[in-house]
RODO-2510 file (C-alpha; in nm, 4 decimals, decimal comma):
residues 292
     n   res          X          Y          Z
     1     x    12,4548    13,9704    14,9597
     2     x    12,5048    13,6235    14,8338
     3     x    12,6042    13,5752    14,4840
     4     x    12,4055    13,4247    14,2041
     5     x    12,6284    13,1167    14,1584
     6     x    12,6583    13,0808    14,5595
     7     x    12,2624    13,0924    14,5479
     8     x    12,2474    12,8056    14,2718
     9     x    12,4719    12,5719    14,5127
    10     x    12,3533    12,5980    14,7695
    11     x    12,0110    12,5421    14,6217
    12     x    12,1574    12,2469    14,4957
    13     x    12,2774    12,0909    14,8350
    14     x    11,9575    12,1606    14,9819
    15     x    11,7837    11,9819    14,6981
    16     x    12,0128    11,6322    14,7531
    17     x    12,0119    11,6689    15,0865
    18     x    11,5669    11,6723    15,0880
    19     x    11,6247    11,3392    14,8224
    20     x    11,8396    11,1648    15,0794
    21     x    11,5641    11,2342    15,3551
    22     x    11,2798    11,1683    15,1284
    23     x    11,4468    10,8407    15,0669
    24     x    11,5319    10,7313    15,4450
    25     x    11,1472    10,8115    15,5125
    26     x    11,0510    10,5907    15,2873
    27     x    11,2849    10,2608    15,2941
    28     x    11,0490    10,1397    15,5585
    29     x    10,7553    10,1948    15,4128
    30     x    10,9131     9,9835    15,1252
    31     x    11,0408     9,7374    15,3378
    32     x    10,7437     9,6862    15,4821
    33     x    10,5323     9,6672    15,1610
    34     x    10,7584     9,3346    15,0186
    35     x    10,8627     9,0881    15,2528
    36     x    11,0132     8,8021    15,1798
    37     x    10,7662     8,5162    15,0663
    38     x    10,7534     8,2210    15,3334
    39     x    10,9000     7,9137    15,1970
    40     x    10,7159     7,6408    15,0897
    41     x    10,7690     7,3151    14,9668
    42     x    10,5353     7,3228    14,7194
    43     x    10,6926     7,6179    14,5342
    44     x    10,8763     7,4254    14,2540
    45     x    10,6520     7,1265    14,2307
    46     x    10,3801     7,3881    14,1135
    47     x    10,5663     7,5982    13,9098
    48     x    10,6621     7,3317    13,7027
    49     x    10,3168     7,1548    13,6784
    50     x    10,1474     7,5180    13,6055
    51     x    10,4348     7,7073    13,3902
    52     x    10,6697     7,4396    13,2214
    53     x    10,6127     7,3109    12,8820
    54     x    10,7892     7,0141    13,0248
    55     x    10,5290     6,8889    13,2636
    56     x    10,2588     6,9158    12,9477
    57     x    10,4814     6,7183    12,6773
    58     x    10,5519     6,4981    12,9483
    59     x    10,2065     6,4508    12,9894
    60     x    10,1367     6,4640    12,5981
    61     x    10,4001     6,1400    12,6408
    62     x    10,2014     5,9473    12,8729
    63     x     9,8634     5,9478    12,6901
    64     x    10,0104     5,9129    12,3220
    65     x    10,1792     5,5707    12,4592
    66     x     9,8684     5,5051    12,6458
    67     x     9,6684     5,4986    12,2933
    68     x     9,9172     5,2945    12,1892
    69     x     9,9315     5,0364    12,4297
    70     x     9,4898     5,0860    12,4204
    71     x     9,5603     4,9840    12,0735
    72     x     9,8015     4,6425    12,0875
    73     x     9,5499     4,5338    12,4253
    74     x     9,2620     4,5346    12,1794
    75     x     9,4336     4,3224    11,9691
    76     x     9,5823     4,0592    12,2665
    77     x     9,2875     3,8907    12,4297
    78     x     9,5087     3,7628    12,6803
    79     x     9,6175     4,0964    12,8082
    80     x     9,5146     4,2660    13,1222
    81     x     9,6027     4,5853    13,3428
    82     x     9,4670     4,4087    13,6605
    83     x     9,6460     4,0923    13,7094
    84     x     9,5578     4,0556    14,0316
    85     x     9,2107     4,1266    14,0699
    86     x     9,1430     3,9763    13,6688
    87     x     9,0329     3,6178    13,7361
    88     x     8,8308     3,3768    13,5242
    89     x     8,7385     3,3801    13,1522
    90     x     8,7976     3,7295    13,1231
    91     x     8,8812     3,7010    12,7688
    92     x     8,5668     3,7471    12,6815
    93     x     8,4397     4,0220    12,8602
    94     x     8,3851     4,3914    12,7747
    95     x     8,6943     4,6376    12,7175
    96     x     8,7598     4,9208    13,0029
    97     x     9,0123     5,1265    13,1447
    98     x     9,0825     5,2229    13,4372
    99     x     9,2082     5,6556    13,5254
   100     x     9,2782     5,7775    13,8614
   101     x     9,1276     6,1483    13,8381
   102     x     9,3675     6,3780    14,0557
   103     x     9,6781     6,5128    13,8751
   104     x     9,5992     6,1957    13,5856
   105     x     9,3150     6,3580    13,3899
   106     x     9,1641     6,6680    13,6218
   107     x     9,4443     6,9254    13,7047
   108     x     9,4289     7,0430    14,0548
   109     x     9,7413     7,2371    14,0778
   110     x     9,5087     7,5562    14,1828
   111     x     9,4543     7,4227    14,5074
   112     x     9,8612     7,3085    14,5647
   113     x     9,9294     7,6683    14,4666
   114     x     9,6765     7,8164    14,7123
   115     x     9,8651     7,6118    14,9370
   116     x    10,1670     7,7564    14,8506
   117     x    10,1061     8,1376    14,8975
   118     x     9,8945     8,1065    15,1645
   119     x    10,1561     7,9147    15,3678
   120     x     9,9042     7,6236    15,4675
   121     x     9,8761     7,2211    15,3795
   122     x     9,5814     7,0240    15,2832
   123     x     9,2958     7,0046    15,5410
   124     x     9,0007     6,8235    15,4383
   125     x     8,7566     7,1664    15,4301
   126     x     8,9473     7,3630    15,2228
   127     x     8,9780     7,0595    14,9598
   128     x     8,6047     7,0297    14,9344
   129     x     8,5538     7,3808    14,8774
   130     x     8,8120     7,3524    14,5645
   131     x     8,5991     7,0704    14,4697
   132     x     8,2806     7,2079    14,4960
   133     x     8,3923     7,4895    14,2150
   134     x     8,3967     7,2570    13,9399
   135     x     8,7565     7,4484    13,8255
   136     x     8,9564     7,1576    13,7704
   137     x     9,0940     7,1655    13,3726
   138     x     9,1907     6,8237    13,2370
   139     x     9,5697     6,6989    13,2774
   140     x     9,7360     6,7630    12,8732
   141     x     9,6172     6,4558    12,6267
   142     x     9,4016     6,3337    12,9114
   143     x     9,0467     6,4196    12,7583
   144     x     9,1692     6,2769    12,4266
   145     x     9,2682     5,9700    12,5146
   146     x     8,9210     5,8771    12,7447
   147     x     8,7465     5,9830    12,4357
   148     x     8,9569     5,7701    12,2026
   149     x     8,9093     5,4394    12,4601
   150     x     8,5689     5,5387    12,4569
   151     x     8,5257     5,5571    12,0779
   152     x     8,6480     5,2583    12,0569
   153     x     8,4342     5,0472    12,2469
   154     x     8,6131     5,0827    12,5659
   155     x     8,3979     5,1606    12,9016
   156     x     8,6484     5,4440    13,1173
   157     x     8,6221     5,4084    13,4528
   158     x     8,7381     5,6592    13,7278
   159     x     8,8588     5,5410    14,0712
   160     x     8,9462     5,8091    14,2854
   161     x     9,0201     5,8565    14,6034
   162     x     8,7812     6,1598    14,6441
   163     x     8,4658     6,1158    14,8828
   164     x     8,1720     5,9714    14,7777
   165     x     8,0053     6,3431    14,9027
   166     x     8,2679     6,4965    14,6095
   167     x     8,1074     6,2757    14,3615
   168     x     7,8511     6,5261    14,2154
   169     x     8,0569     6,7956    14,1837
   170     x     8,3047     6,5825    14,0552
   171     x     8,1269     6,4255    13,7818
   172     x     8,0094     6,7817    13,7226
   173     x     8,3710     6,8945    13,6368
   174     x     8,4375     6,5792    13,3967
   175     x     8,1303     6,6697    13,1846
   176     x     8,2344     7,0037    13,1709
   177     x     8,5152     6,8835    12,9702
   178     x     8,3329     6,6026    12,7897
   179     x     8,4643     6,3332    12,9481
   180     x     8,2542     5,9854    12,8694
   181     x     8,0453     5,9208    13,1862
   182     x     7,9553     5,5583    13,0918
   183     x     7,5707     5,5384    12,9728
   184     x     7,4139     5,3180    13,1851
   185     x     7,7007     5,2046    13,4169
   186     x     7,8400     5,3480    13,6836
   187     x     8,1544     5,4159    13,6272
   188     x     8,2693     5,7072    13,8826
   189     x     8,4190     5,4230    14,2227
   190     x     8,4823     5,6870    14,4788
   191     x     8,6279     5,5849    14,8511
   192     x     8,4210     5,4983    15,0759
   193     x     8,0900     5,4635    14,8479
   194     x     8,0784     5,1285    14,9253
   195     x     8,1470     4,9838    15,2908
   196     x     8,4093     4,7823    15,1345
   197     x     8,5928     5,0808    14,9693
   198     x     8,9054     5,2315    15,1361
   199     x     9,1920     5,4558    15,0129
   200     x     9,3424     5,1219    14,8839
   201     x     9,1943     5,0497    14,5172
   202     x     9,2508     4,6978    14,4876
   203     x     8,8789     4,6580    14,5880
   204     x     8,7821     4,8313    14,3024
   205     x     8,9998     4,7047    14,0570
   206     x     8,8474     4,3995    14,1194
   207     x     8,4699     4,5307    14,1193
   208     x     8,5595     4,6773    13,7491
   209     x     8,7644     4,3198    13,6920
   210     x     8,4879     4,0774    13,7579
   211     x     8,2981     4,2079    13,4791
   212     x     8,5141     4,3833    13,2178
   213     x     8,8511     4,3587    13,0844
   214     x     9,0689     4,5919    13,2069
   215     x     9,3277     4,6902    12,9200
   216     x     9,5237     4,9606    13,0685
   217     x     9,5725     5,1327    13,4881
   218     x     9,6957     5,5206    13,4102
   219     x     9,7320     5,7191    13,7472
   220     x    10,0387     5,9362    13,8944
   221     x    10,0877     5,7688    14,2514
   222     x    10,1413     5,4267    14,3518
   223     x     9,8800     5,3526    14,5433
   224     x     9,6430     5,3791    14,2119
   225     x     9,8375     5,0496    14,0894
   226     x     9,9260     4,8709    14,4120
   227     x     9,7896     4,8276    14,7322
   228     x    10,1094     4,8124    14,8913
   229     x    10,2358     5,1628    14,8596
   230     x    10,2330     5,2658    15,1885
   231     x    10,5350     5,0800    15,3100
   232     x    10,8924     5,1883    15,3704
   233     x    11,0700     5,3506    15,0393
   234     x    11,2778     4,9927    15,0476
   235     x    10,9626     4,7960    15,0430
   236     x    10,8131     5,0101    14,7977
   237     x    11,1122     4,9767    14,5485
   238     x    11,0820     4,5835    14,5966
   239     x    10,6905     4,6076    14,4613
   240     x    10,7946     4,8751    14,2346
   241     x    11,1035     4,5622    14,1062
   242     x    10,8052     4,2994    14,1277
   243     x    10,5842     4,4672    13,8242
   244     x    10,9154     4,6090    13,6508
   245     x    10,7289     4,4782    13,2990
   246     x    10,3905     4,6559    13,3866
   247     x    10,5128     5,0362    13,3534
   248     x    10,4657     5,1747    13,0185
   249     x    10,2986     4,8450    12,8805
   250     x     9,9701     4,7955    13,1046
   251     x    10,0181     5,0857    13,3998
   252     x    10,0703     5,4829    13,2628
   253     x    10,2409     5,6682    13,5200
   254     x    10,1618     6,0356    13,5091
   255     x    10,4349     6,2767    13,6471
   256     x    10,2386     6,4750    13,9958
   257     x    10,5919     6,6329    14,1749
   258     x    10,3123     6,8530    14,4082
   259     x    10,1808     6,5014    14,6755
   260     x    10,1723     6,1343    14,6900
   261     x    10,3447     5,8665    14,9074
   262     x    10,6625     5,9099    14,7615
   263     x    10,6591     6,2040    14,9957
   264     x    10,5099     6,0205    15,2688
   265     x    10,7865     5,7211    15,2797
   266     x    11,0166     5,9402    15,4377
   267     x    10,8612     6,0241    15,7235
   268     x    10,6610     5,6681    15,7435
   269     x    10,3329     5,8249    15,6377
   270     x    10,3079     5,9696    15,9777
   271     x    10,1206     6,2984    15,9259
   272     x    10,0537     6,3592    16,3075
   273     x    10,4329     6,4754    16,2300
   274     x    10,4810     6,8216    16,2741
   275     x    10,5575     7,0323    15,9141
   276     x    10,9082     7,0754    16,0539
   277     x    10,9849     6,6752    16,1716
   278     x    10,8386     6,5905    15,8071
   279     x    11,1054     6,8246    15,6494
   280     x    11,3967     6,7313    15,8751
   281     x    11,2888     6,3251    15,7760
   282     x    11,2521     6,4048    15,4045
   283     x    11,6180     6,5683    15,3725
   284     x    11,7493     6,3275    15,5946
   285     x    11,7087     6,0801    15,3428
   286     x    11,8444     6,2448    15,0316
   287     x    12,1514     6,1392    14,8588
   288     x    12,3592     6,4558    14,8060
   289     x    12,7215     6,5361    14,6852
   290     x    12,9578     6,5556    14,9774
   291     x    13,1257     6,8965    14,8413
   292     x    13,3914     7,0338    14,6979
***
């Protein structure tokens, strides 16, 4: 007859012995239920532009210098945000402005992080369905300062490099807001709704230029303040060198980490390149510490 204290240990064992099998079963099954995210390059960019106070005061920034800047233009007949496409006596015309709409006043960082977990890029479906949901909240100080332009006196125009098809919906998501859609004028330039009217804005500029004063450029890529931003990163420097006395005065630049051609340069805008060729391009051109 086992005793009453032999009974109790060995009840004991048997219980840590069914916790170390109930455990083994199971690592599996938890292994199974949370892999490892994939990687994606997009991770940071949109964690910062979704979570960090920084990317909204640096925002905030922008558009209080912008009103500004709105502010001395008014005063300086002379000055213009479009040197090259302002031409005659265009001290005299009407006061605009000029906002890019992606990542400068319409957030769209929903769609970069639906990139991101789902482990995909931009295809041109998937965009237009983020579109077409009219989600997009405004970029931080961006609605305030198209209403202040607008209050005082100054048409806003939008050139974006959305589709002329993504116009409605488009326009749809900056009156949600309250953005000023221009009266009478058409203000909303998409690509391609004129022949005339590529992905380079210069065009525009100039159809905005030959009747109004344009007082101030605000985007977040290049290529919404040059036409010459698709060239190599050297070339793009030496433009960037050329209008050194533009940036913060006439041109706003608003921080976007998530796209743009700064991360095409690398890779020479070549986006038959495989993910992998882009990624091998884009570190091979950073400047890192050697080690210790």
């Amino acid at each position: 007859m086992i005793a009453a204290h032999d009974r109790r240990r060995q009840g004991g064992w048997l219980a840590i012995l069914a916790l170390i099998a109930a455990l083994g079963s199971s690592a599996p099954a938890l292994a199974q239920q949370a892999p490892d995210p994939p990687a994606s390059d997009l991770l940071n960019a949109v964690l910062w532009m979704q979570r960090s106070v920084e990317f909204k005061a640096s925002a905030l920034t922008a558009f209080a210098l912008a009103r500004i800047r709105l502010d001395q233009a008014l005063a300086d007949p002379s000055w213009t945000g479009a040197p090259k496409e302002q031409a005659g006596a265009y001290q005299s015309f009407p006061t605009a402005v000029i906002l890019d709409i992606d990542e400068t006043i319409l957030d769209n960082s929903g769609y970069q992080a639906w990139m991101a977990l789902k482990g995909t890029t931009f295809d041109a479906k998937t965009w237009n369905a983020y579109v077409n949901t009219v989600a997009s909240p405004p970029i931080p100080g961006a609605l305030e300062f198209a209403r202040y332009a607008d209050a005082k006196g100054v048409k806003v125009f939008y050139i974006s490099n959305r589709t002329a098809e993504e116009e409605p919906a488009t326009r749809k998501n900056l009156e949600r807001f309250g953005f000023p859609m221009g009266g009478k004028v058409d203000t909303m330039l998409m690509a391609r709704k004129q022949p005339h009217w590529g992905s380079a804005k210069g065009t525009r500029r100039a159809h905005v230029a030959r009747s109004y004063r344009v007082l101030l450029n605000v985007g977040d890529n290049f290529g919404d303040f040059v036409d010459e931003y698709r060239g190599t990163e050297a070339e793009r420097l030496k433009v960037l060198e050329q209008h050194k006395d533009r940036w913060g005065r006439e041109w706003i630049m608003i921080a976007n980490p998530a796209y743009g051609s700064f991360e095409s340069a690398p890779f020479g805008h070549d986006f038959k390149l495989s993910d992998g060729e882009r990624r091998r391009l884009k570190r091979g051109v950073l400047d890192a510490w050697p080690g210790p």
